[in-house]
C-alpha positions in Angstrom: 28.2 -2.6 2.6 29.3 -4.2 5.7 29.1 -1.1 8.2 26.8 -1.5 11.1 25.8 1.8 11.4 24.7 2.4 8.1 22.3 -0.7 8.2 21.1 0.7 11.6 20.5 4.2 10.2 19.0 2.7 6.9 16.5 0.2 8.5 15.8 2.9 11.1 14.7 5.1 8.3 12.5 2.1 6.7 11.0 0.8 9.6 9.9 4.3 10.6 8.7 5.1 7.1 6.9 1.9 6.8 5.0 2.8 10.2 3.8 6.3 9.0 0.1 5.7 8.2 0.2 6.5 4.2 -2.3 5.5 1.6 -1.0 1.7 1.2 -1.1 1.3 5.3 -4.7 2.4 5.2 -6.0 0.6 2.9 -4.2 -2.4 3.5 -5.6 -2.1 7.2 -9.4 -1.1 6.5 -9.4 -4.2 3.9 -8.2 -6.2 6.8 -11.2 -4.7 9.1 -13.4 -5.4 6.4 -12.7 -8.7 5.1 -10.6 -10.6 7.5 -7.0 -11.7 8.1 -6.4 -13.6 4.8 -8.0 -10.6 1.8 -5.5 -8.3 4.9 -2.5 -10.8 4.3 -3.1 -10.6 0.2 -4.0 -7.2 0.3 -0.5 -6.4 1.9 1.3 -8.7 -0.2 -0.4 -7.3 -3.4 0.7 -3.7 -2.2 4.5 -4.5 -1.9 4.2 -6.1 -5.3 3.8 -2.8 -6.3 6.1 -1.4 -4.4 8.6 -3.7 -6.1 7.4 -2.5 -9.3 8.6 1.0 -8.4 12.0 0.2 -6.9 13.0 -1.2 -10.3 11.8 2.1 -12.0 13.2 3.7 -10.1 16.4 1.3 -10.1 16.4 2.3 -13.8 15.8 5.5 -14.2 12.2 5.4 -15.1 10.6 7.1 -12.0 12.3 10.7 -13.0 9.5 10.9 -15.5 7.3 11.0 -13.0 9.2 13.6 -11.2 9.7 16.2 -14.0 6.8 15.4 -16.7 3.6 17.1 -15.6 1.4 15.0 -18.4 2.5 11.4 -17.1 2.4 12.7 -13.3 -1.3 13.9 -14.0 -2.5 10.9 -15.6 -1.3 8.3 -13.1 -2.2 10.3 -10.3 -6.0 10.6 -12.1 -5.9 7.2 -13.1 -4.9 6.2 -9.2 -7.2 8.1 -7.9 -10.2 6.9 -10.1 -9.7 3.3 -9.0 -9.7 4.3 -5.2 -12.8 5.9 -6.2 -14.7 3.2 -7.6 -13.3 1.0 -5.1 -15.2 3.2 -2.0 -18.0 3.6 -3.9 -18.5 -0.7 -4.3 -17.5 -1.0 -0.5 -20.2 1.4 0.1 -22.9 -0.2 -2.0 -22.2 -3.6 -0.5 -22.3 -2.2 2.9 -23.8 -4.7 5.8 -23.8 -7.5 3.0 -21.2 -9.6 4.9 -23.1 -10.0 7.7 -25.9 -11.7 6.0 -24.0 -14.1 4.7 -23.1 -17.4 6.1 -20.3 -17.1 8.2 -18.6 -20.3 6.6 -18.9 -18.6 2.9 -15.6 -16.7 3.7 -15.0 -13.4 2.8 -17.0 -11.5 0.4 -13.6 -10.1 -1.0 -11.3 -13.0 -2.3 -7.9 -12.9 -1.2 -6.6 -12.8 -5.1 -8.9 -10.3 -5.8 -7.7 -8.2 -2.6 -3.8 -9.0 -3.7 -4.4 -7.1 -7.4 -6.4 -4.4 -5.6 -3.3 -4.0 -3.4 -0.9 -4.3 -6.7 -3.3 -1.2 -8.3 -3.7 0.9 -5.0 0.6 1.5 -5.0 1.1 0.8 -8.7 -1.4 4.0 -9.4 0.5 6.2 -6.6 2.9 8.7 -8.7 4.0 9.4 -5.2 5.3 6.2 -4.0 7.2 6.2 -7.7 9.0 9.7 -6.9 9.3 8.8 -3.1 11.8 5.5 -3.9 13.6 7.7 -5.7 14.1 10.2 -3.6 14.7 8.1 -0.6 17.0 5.7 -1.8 19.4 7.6 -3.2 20.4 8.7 -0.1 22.1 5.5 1.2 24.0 4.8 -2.1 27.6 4.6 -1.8 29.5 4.8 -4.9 32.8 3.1 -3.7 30.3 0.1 -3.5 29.7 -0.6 -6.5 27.1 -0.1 -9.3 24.5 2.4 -8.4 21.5 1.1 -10.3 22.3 -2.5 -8.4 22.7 -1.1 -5.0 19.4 0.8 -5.9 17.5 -2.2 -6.3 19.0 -3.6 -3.2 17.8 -1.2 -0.9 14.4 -1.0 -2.8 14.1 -4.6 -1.9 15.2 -3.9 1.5 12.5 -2.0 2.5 10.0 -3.5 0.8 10.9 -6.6 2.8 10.6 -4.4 6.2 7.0 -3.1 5.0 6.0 -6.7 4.3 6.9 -7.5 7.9 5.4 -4.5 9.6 2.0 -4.7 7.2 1.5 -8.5 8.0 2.2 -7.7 11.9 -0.1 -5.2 11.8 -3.0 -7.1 10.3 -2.8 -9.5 12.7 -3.8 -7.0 15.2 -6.1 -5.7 13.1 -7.5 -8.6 12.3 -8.6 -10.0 16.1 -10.5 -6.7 16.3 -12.3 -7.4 13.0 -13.2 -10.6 13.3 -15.2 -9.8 16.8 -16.6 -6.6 15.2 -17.8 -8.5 11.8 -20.6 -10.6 13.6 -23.2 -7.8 14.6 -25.1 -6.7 11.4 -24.8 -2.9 12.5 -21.2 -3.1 13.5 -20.6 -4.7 9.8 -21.9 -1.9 8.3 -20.4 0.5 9.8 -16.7 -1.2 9.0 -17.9 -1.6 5.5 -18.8 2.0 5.5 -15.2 3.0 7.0 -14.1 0.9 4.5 -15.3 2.8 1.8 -15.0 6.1 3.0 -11.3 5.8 3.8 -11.0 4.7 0.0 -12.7 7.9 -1.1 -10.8 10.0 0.9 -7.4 8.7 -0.4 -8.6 8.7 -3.9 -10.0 13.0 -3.2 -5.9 13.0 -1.4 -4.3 11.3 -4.5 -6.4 13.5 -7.2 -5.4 16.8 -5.4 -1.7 15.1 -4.9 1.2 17.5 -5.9 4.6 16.6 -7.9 6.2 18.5 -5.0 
């Protein structure tokens, strides 16, 4: 796979894709808001763990069961959306709570804690299962050896790109969070955001096609 244009045409398509605000970008960037750069940093890294979880179903074979079985489609997608759920509704609850700690205490959100939320969030997503395997398929060459390998290879790829483009972008979101987290109000209101964003994707992901 030495060909210059395909890389460029490949990357292209990942850095793109990984740019498109889906459910992982969102959350990932709302946690950051909330909580700071480090529980933005985790919850990125957590996220792509995920994401690596579902380039080696999909590496295997596994992901089609997604695609075509209705029943494990429906209770993923349920499951996913569930956990979004109850994830929006806590952010809501503790809404404003930040600001009345002490600043020094860190974030109310642990960066661990954010890193398996960010595992969840994508590993619950039938759609980021069915969308690896309908994406990378398209840049396997079969004169280049096994397809399953190359599979995994490309997952890999992109995952790395999203890694780079999440962290890059909590940075930025981060500066603006950290001068927003000091007024009481302003906290609430993020923590609100926050939570509503959460429920929203959760209400996307429940109504979520196999399509």
């Amino acid at each position: 796979m030495s060909d210059p244009a395909f890389w460029l045409v490949f990357f292209s398509a990942a850095l793109a894709l990984n740019l498109s605000p889906g459910p992982d970008l969102l959350f990932v960037l709302s946690r950051t808001l909330s909580d700071g750069r480090r529980v933005g940093v985790a919850s990125a890294c957590g996220v792509c763990s995920g994401a690596l979880v579902h380039v080696a179903a999909a590496a295997l074979g596994i992901s089609a069961i997604l695609a075509t079985s209705a029943l494990a489609f429906s209770v993923v997608k349920y499951v996913g959306a569930a956990y979004l759920l109850y994830l929006g509704i806590q952010a809501l609850r503790s809404a404003g709570v930040g600001a009345s700690l002490d600043p020094d205490s860190g974030p109310r959100t642990r960066p661990w804690q954010a890193y398996r939320q960010g595992i969840l969030v994508d590993l619950l997503n039938p759609k980021a299962a069915i969308f690896f395997m309908a994406f990378l398929p398209q840049f396997v060459r079969p004169n280049e050896g096994a397809v399953a390998l190359q599979l995994l290879v490309l997952g890999v790829l992109v995952v790395l790109v999203a890694i780079v483009v999440e962290c890059a972008l909590v940075l930025v979101a981060a500066r603006a969070g950290s001068a927003l987290r000091g007024n009481r109000r302003l906290s609430q209101w993020l923590d609100r955001m926050f939570g509503s964003v959460l429920i929203a994707l959760g209400i996307r992901l429940g109504l979520a096609e196999r399509a």
